[in-house]
N, C-alpha and C positions, 0 to 999 in steps of 0.2 A: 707348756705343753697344751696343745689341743684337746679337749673332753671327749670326742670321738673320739679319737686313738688312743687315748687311755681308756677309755668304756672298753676299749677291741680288746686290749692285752688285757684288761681282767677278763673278760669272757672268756677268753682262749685258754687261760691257763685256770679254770675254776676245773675241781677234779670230781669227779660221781659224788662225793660225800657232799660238798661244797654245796649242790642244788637243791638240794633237800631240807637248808635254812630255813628255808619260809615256812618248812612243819613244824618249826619248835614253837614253846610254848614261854619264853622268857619273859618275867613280868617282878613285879617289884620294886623297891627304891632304888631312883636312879638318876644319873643329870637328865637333863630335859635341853635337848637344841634345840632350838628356835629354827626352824627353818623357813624362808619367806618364797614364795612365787613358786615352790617347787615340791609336787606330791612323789613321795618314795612309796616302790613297791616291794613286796616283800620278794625276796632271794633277788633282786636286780642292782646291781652296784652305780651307784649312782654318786655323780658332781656335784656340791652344794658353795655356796659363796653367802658367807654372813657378814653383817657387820654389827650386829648387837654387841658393848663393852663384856668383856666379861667372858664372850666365845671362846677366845684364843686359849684363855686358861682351861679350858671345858676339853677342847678336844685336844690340845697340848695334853692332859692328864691322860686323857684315854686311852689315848696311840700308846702311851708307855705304858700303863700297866695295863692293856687290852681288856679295855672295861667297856663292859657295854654302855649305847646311853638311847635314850628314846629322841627318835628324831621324830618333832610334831611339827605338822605345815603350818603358815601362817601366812593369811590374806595380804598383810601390805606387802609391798613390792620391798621395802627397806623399813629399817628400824635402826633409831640411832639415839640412845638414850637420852643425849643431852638436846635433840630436834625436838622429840617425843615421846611420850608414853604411850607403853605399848596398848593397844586396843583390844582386850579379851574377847570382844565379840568377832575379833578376826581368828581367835585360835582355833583351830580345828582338834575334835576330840580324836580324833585317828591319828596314826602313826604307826613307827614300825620301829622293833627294837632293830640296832645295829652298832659296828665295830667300825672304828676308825682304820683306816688302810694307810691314808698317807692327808697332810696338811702342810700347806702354806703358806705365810703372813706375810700382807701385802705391806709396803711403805706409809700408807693410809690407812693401814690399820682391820684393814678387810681378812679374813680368813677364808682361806681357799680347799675346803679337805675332798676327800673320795672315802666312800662310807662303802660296807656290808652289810645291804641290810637283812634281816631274819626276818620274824614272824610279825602279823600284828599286835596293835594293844593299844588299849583303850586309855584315854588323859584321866586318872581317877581327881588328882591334885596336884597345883602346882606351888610350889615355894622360892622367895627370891631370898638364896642366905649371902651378904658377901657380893653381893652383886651378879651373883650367878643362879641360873634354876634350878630345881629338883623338882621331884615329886615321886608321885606310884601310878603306878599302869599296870593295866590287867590283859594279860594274852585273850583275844579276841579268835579264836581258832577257826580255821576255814574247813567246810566240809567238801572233803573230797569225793570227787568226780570222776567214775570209772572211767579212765581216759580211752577202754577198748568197746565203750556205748556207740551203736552207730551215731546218736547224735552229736556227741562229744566228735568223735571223729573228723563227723561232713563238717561244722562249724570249725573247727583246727585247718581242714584242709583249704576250706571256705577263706578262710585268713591268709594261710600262703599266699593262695593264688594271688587274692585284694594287695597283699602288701607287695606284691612279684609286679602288678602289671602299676602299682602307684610309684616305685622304681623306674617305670619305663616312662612315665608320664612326665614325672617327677624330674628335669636336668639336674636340681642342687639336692638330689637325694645321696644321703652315705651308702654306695653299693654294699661297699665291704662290711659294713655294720648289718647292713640287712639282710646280709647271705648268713654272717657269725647267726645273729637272732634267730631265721627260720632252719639253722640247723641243729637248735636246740635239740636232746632226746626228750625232754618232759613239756610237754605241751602247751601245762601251763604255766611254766617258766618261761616259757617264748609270749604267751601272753601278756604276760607280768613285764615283759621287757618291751614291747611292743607297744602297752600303752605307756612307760613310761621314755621312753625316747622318742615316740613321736608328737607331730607339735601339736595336743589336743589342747584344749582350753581346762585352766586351774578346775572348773565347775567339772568341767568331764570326768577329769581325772580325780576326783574325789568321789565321784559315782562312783566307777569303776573299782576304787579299791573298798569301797563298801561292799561291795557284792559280796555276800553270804558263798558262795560256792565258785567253783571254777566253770561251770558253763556257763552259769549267769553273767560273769565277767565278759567270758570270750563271744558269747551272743550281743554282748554289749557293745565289747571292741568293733564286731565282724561291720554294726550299724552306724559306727562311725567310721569307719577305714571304707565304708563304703560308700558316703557322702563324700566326702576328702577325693576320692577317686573320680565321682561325677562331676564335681569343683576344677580337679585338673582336667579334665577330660575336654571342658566347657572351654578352659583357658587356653589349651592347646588347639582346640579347633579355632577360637578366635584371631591366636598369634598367625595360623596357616590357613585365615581366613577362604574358612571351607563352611559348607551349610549343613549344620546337623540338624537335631533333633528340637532346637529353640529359633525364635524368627526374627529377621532380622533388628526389625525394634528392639525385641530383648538381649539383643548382641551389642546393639550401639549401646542400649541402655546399662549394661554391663560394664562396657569399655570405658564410656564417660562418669559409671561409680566410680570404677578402679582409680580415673585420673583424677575427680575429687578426693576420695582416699587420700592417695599420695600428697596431692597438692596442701591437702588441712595437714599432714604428716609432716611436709614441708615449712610449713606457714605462709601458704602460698594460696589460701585461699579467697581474700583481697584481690590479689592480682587477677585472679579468676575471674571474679565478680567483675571488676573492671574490663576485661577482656569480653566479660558477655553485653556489658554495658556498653561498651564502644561500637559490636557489632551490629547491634541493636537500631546502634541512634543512625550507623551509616547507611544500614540499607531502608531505612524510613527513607533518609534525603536521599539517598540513592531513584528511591520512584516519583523524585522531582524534578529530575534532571531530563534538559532535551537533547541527550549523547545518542550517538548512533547506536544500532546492536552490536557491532564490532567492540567501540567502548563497551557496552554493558555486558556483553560476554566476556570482556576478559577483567570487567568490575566482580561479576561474581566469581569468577576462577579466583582473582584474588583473597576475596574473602571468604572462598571456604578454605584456602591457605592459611590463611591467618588463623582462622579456629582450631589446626592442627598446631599451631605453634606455639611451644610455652612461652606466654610473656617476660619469664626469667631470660629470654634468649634472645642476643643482640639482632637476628633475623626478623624477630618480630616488631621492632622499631623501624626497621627497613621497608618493612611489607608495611606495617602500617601508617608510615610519612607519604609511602606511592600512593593508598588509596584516598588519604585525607588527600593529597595534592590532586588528583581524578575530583575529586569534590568540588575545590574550589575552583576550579576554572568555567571562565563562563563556556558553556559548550551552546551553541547556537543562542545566546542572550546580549542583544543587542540596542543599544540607544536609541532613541527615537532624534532622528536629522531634523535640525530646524531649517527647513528650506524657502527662508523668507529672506533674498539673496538682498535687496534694499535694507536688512536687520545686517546680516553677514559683511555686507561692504559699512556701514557705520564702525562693527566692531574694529574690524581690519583696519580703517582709516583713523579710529580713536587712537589705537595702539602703536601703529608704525607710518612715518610718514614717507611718501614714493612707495617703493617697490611694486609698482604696478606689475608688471609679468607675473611676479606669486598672484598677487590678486587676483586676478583677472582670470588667470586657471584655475584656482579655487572657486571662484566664482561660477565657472565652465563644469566643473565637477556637481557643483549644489544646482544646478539647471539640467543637466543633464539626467540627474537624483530625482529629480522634481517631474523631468517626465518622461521616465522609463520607471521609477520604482525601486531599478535596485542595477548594482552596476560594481563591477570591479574594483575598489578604489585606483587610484593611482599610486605611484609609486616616485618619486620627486628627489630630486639631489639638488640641495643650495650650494652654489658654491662660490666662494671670494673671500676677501679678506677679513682677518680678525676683527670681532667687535662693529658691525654692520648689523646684528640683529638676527641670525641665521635659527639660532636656536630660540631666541625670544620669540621668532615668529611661530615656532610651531604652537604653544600657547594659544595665540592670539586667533589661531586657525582651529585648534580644538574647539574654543569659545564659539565662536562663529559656524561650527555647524551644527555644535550642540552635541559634542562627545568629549569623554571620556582623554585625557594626557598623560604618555608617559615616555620616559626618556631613558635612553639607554649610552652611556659612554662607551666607544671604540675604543679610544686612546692608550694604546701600549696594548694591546690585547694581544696574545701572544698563543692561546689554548685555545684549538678547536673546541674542547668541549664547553667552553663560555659560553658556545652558542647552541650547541646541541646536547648539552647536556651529560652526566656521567652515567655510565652503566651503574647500572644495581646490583654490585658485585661487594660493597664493602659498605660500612654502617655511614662513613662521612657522603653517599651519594647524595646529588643533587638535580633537580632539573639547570636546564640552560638559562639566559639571560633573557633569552624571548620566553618561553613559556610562565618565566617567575616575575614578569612586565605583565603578560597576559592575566598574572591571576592576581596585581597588584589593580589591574584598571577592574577588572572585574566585569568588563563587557569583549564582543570579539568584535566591534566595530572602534575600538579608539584611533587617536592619533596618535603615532608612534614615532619617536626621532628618534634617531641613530644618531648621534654627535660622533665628530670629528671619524669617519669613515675613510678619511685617507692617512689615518695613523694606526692603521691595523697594521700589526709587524709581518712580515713575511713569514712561511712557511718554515715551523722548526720540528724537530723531534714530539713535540707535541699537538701538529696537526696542521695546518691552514686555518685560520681563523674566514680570511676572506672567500675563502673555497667555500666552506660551509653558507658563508652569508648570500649567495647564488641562490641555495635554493629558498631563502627569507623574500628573496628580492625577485623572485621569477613569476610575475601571476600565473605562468600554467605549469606551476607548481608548488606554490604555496599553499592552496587546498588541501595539500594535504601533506604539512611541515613534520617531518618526523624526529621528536626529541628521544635521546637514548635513555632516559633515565623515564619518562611517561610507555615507552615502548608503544604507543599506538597513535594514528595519523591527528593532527590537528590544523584546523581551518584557520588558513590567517586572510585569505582570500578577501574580507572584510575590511580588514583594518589601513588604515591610509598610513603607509609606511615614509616618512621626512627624513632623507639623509645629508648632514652637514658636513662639508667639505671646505681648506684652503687651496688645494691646488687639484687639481683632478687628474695632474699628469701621474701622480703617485697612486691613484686607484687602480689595481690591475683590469685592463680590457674588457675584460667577459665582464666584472660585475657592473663596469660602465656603463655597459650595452644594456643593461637590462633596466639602465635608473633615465627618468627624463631628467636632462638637465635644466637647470633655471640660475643665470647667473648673479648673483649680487653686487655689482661693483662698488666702488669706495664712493663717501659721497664729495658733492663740490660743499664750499663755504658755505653758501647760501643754505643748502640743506642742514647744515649742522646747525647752523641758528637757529634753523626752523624746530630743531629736533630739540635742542637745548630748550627753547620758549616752550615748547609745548609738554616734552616732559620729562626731560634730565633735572633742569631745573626746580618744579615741581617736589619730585623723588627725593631730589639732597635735601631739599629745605625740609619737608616732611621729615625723612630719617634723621636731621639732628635736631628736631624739639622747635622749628623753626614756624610753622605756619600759619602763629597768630599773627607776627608780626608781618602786615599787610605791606608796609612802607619799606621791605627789603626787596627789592627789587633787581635787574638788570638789563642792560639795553643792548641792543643792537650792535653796538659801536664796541662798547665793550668785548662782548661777546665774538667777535672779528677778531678782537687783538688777542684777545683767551686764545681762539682758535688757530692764529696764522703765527703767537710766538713762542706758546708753551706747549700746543702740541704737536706731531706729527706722524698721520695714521690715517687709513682708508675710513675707518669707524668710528665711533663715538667714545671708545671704551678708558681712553685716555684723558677725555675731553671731562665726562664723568665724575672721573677722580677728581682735577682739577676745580670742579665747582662745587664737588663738598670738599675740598679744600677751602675754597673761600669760604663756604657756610659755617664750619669748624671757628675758621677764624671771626667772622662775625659774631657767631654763638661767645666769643671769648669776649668781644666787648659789649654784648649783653650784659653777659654775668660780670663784666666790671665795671657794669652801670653806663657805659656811655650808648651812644643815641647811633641808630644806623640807618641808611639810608639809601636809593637809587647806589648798585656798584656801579663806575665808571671804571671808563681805560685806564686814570689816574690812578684810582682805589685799586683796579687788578696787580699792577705795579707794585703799589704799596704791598700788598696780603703776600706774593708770591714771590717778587724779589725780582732779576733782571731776568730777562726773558733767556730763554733754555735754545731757543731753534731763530734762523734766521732765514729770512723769508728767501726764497730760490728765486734769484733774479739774474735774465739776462746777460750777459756780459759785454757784450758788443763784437763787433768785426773788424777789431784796428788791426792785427795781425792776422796773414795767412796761416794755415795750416790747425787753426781752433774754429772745431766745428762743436754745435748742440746738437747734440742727443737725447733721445727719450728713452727709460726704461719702468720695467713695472716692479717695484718689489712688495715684499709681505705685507709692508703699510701704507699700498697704494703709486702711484705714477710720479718719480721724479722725473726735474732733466739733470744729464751729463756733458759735463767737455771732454772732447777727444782731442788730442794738442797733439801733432807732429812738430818734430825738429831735425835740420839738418846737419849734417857735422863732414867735414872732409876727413875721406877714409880710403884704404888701398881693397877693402874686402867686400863695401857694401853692406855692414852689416846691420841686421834686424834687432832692434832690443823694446822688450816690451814692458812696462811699468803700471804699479796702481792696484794691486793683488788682482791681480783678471784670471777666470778662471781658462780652462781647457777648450774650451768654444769658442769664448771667445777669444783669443790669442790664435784658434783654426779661422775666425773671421780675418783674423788681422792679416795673415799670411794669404788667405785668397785674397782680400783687397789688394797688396802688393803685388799678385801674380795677376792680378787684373790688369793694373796700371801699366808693369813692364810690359804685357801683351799686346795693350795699345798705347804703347807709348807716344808711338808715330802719329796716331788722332790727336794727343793731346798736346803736342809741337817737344815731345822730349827726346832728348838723344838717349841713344843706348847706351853708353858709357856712363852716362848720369848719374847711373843704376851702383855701378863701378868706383867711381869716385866718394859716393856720398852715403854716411853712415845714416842711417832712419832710427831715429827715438817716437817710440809713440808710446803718449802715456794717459794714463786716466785719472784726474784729481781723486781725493778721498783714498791716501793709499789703505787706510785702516781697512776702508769696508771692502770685503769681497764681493767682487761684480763678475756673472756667467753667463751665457745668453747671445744667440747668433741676431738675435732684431738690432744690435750695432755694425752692421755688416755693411751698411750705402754709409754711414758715418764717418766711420775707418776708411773707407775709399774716399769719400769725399776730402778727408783731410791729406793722403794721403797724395793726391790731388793738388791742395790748392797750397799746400808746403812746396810740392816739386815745381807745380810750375810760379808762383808765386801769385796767385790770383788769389784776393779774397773771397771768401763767403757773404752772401746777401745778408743781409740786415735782417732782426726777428726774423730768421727762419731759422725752423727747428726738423730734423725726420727723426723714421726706423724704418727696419726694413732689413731682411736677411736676402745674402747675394751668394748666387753659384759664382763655378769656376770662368763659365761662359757667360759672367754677365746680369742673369736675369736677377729682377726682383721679385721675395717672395716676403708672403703677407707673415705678421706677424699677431699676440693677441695682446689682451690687456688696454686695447685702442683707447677705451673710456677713460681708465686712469693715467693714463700718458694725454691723453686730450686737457683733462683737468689740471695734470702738471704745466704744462705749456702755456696754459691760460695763468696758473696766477704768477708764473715768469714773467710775461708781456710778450710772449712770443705771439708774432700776427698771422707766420703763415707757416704750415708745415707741409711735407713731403712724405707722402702711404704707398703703397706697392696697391694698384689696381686692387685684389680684388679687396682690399680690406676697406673699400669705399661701401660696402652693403652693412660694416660695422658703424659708420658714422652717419647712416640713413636710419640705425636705430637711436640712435644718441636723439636725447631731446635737443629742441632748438635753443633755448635757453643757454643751453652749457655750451654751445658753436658761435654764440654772441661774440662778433670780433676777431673769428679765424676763417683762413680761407685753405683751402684743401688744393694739394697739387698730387694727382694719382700718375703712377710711372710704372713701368714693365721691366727698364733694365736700368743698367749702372750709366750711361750715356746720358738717360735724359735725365737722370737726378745729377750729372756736373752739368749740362748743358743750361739748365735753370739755376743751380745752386751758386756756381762761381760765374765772379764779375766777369766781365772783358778785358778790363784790366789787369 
C-alpha cells in the first residue's frame, strides 16, 4: 500500500474525540522506537520503516495489547545493530507518545508500521533490556493558542492560501491529501500535518515541533511554505522559460546547478567535467583554423549543441566525432610546391623509366605553377594495362612537387555513400572516402589517386557510386564538394586528383569527359630490361637480405630469356615476382654455403625449371586461307591465326570455332556477306557459295577472344580459302569492316605493333586513320616494319593475297 493513501483513510475516518490526542498528557515507562529520518507530530498519523533488531517485537507487542510507546527521531538515515552502534548524539530528546495502528515485516527484516501519535514528551532515559529499548518520558504540554486571535486566524488562513497555490505549482503534489489537510476543523492540527507531510528538511522539522505554542509553530510553517513556493514558482517560470523577477545569468546559473545536482546524483559528474574539458580545448583550436564563416557558424551551432547534451547520451558521441572531424581537416592549409622542374624531372626519371606524356604534363603543370602562382590542379586518368606503373606513378609525382599522397581504392565500390558520406542520423555515421583521405593527408593541396576507377560497380539500391564521383572530378565544381555526414561545402579545387584505369571503355561517359586522359601502354623487351637493371632488380635483392653480396649480379641476355619465356604481360608485375624468385633461390645457396655469382640464361633455367610461355612466332604462308592477326588483351598485344577451310556441301554452311565471342562471329558474318557481294571482283562463281561448307576457326580454343579489329582478317582468309590465293609473307593486320566494305580504325595500335615485332612480322596492314597512332609510337619500337594504311576491304586483298 502506498503512504498517501493510507495517511488519506486515516484522516477521513479520525472522529471529533480522535483530534484532540496531541492535548494529552501521557508520559512514564514505556518502549522507546527508534525512529530514523522521520519527525512525528503530535495528533498526525504518521508512516515509519525501521530496521533496528529488536523493532519487530516492540511494535508486534503494542499493536496487541494497545500499548503506548514513545516514538523518538534519530539522525541516521538507518541503524542496523550488527553495521553499527547506535550514535546517542544523533538521538533527539523530543518525541511523541503513540499507538500502533497497523505493522508489517519485510523479508529483510524491515518493519513497516503506521503509528497514532498523541502528545509530546521529553527522552528523560533510555535502557537497552533484551535487545530492545525503554525508558521514561515526560509529557512536554503545548500552550494553547486562541485559535478565534485575529493573529492566529490571518496566519491559518495565510497557510491555506501558500499550501492552495504550492498545489498549483507543484505537478507531483498529493491533491487529494491537501484538500483532506486544509479541511481540517482545528487549525492546529492541520498545521501539525502540514509540516509533517510536506518535504521539509529533518532540521526544520524538529524546529517546528519544538515550538512552545501553536502560533509559533504555524508562523513558522507559514515562512517555510513560503520559500518552497518562491523555489517552485522560479522552476516553473524556468521550465516556460518566461522573464520574471531574477535575470538571466541567475536563470542559466540556476539551470546548470540543477544539472550538476543531478548529474553528482547520478555519478555523472566526471563525464561533466569532461564534457567541459572537451569543449574547452575545441573552441581554443577552433580560433586557429582558416575555415570560412559558413564552417564557423555552423562550428559554433554545433557546439552549443553538444553543451545541451548529456554525455551519458549516444547523440553526444555523434555530435562530438562531426566536430572533432571539422577540426581535423586542413581547411585552406596547403603545401608549399617545389617548382624546380629540373629537381622534378630527376625524381620522375629516377623512379620510372619512359612514360614521357605523364612527364611532361606534369612537368606543364609545375611551369605553369611557377608562373601564375596558383592554378586549378588537373585532373588525369592513367589508363592501360596491369602492372606498367600506374599507381606507383602517383608517388613519384607527389615527391616531385613536393606534396602530400594519398590513395583511395575503387575496386568493387558499390555504395554511394563511400564517397559522399553517411548522414548523421545513427551513432555508426561516418564521413566519405574523400573527406577521410583529406584529413589523413592533412593538407588540401595533395596528390590524390583513385585506383582502379573502371571497377566502380554500377548503380544499385545503394546509390551510384560513379554518379557521386562527377562531382570529385568536375573542377567547376569541386570547390565546393559536398559530404553528408560534414554537412558543409569543402574545397578540393587544390588537390591534383590521379585516376587509374585498365580499360576506359567500362568508365561510364560523363565521368570520362571530365578526366584528361593519358595512356600507358605495355612495354617492349628492351624497356623491361631497362626496368629490371635499374630497379626491380635492386628491390628483390634488397627485400631478401641480398645487397652485400656485390658479385650477384645479371645480365642482359639473361634477362631477355626471363622475359620472353617465363613471362607474359604488358607490365613488369610478373617479371618481379620471377626475380625474387631467383634471389629466394640464390639466398638458399647462400645459406648452404656455396658461392653465387653473375645469373645467366643457363643459371635462369636451372633456378626456374623449363620455360612457362613460348615465344609467338610467325608461321608462314604455305597454305591459303591462314591469315595473321593482331589483337590486344589485358597483358598487352598478341598475334592470331584466322584459318578457313573448305568442305563440299548442299547448304553452304557457316561454322565458327575457337570460343569467339558475339562480335566477333558479327565480323565473321560481314566478311562472308562481303565476299559473296563481290564475288564477281574476285573471279568467284556464285554457286561456290552453294556448294561449299566454310570452317573458320581461331586457334587457342581455351581462351575467349571478342572484338570487331579481326574484321579485314576474317575477310582476308575468307578470301584466299575461296579463291585459293595465298597470303604475302610476314604480313600481319587489324582493322574492323562495315557491310559496304570500309575499313575502320581500331585501338591498342602500340601493343599490337610490339606483338608483331617479336613475331618477325615485317610488314603490317592499319585502316588510314590509325596512321596518326603510329606517328606517336617512338622510332625505335617501328625498327624493321613497314606500314600499309587502307580505307576499304579491296585494297587490303588487293595487297595481301598473291597472284597466284
Amino acid at each position: 500500500m502506498k503512504r498517501d493513501n493510507i495517511s488519506f483513510s486515516i484522516f477521513s475516518n479520525v472522529d471529533g474525540d480522535r483530534l484532540n490526542l496531541h492535548r494529552r498528557r501521557d508520559e512514564g515507562e514505556m518502549p522507546i522506537l527508534l525512529v530514523p529520518g522521520e519527525i512525528p507530530f503530535p495528533g498526525v498519523p504518521t508512516h515509519v520503516t525501521i530496521r533496528l533488531k529488536g523493532a519487530d517485537k516492540i511494535v508486534s507487542d503494542s499493536e496487541k495489547k494497545q500499548m503506548l510507546v514513545a516514538v523518538i527521531p534519530v539522525g541516521q538515515p538507518w541503524m542496523d545493530e550488527e553495521d553499527r552502534e547506535l550514535d546517542y548524539s544523533q538521538v533527539m530528546h523530543m518525541g511523541v507518545t503513540a499507538l500502533i495502528v497497523h505493522h508489517m515485516t519485510m523479508p529483510d527484516g524491515t518493519v513497516s508500521a503506521f503509528l497514532s501519535c498523541n502528545n509530546r514528551v521529553g527522552l528523560d532515559s533510555i535502557i537497552w533490556t533484551a535487545g530492545k529499548p525503554h525508558g521514561h518520558v515526560t509529557a512536554i504540554p503545548e500552550v494553547e493558542t486562541d485559535t478565534n486571535s485575529m493573529e492566529y486566524m490571518v496566519t491559518a488562513q495565510g497557510i491555506r492560501t501558500v499550501v492552495e497555490k504550492i498545489g498549483d505549482l507543484d505537478d507531483q503534489a498529493n491533491t487529494e491529501l491537501t484538500n483532506v489537510i486544509l479541511r481540517h476543523k482545528d487549525p492546529s492540527l492541520m498545521v501539525n500535518s502540514i509540516a509533517s507531510q510536506f518535504p521539509f528538511t529533518l532540521g526544520e522539522k524538529a524546529k517546528m515541533l519544538s515550538c512552545d505554542t501553536d502560533l509559533k509553530r504555524a508562523q513558522m510553517l507559514l515562512g517555510l511554505l513560503n520559500q518552497m513556493k518562491k523555489l517552485l514558482t522560479i522552476r516553473k517560470n524556468v521550465e516556460q522559460k518566461t522573464n520574471f523577477d531574477i535575470s538571466r545569468q541567475q536563470r542559466e546559473w540556476f539551470i546548470n546547478q540543477e544539472i550538476r545536482n543531478l548529474q553528482t546524483e547520478l555519478g555523472e559528474n566526471d563525464d561533466f567535467n569532461m564534457k567541459e574539458s572537451d569543449i574547452r580545448e575545441m573552441r581554443e583550436k577552433a580560433r586557429t583554423m582558416k575555415w570560412s564563416d559558413e564552417v564557423a557558424e555552423a562550428f559554433d551551432r554545433g557546439l552549443k549543441k553538444l553543451k545541451r547534451i548529456n554525455p551519458q547520451s549516444s547523440d553526444y558521441n555523434v555530435e562530438l566525432g562531426w566536430l572533432q572531424t571539422l577540426l581535423k581537416l586542413p581547411w585552406n592549409v596547403c603545401s608549399t610546391d617545389h617548382l624546380n622542374l629540373s629537381r622534378a624531372r630527376k625524381v620522375l626519371d629516377r623512379d620510372h623509366y619512359g612514360m614521357e606524356k605523364v612527364k611532361e604534363r606534369v612537368l606543364e603543370h609545375l611551369a605553369v605553377l611557377k608562373m601564375r602562382g596558383d592554378m586549378k590542379s588537373p585532373i588525369l586518368c592513367l589508363y592501360g594495362p596491369p602492372g606498367v606503373g600506374k599507381t606507383s606513378l602517383g608517388k613519384s609525382i607527389a615527391e616531385a612537387m613536393g606534396r602530400k599522397y594519398v590513395r583511395v581504392s575503387l575496386g568493387g565500390l558499390h555504395d554511394e555513400a563511400e564517397i559522399r558520406g553517411h548522414r548523421r542520423t545513427y551513432v555508426g555515421a561516418m564521413p566519405g572516402r574523400i573527406i577521410k583521405s583529406m584529413e589523413k593527408a592533412g593538407t588540401a593541396n595533395p596528390v590524390f589517386i583513385l585506383d582502379e576507377v573502371d571497377k566502380v560497380n554500377d548503380g544499385s539500391h545503394n546509390g551510384d557510386p560513379s554518379s557521386a564521383l562527377l562531382e570529385v572530378l568536375d573542377p567547376e565544381q569541386n570547390n565546393a564538394f559536398h559530404d553528408n555526414y560534414i554537412d558543409v561545402d569543402y574545397d578540393l579545387s587544390k588537390v591534383m586528383f590521379i585516376a587509374t584505369a585498365n580499360d576506359v571503355q567500362s568508365i561510364p561517359r560523363p565521368l570520362l569527359d571530365r578526366m584528361e586522359l593519358i595512356e600507358l601502354s605495355g612495354y617492349t623487351t628492351e624497356e623491361k630490361i631497362e626496368i629490371a637493371k635499374r630497379h626491380l632488380f635492386k628491390k628483390e635483392k634488397e627485400a631478401n637480405g641480398l645487397t652485400k653480396y656485390k658479385d650477384l649480379k645479371i645480365g642482359k641476355e639473361a634477362l631477355e630469356y626471363l622475359i620472353e619465356n617465363y613471362t607474359r604481360e604488358s607490365g613488369v608485375r610478373g617479371l618481379e615476382k620471377e626475380i625474387g624468385s631467383l634471389m629466394r633461390k640464390s639466398a638458399v645457396k647462400i645459406a648452404s654455403g656455396e658461392e653465387v655469382g653473375d645469373i645467366t640464361k643457363k643459371t635462369v633455367g636451372e633456378m626456374l625449371g623449363k620455360p612457362r610461355f613460348t615465344k609467338e612466332i610467325y608461321q608462314g604462308n604455305e597454305l591459303p586461307g591462314v591469315v595473321t592477326g593482331l589483337a590486344w588483351t589485358s597483358v598487352g598485344g598478341v598475334i592470331l591465326f584466322i584459318e578457313t577451310s573448305l568442305s563440299k556441301g548442299k547448304e553452304g554452311k557457316l561454322t565458327l570455332t575457337g570460343n569467339l565471342g558475339d562480335v566477333m562471329k558479327e565480323s565473321a558474318g560481314l566478311a562472308l556477306s562481303y565476299i559473296r557481294a563481290h564475288a564477281e571482283e574476285l573471279g568467284l562463281k556464285p554457286e561456290t557459295f552453294e556448294t561449299q561448307n566454310i570452317h573458320i576457326h581461331v586457334p587457342e580454343g581455351a581462351t575467349p577472344k571478342d572484338g570487331p579489329s579481326a574484321g579485314i582478317t576474317m575477310a582476308t582468309s575468307l578470301a584466299s580459302a575461296l579463291t585459293g590465293k595465298r597470303v604475302r609473307k610476314n604480313l600481319a593486320m587489324t582493322g574492323e569492316i562495315t557491310l559496304r566494305g570500309r575499313v575502320l580504325p581500331v585501338g591498342g595500335i602500340k601493343e599490337k605493333i610490339l606483338a608483331a615485332k617479336r613475331a618477325g612480322i615485317k610488314e603490317i596492314i592499319l585502316c588510314k586513320e590509325n596512321e596518326k597512332d603510329i606517328l606517336e609510337i617512338p622510332q625505335e619500337y617501328l625498327k624493321g616494319l613497314s606500314f600499309h594504311y587502307v580505307e576499304n576491304v579491296s585494297q587490303v586483298l588487293d595487297y595481301a593475297l598473291l597472284k597466284k
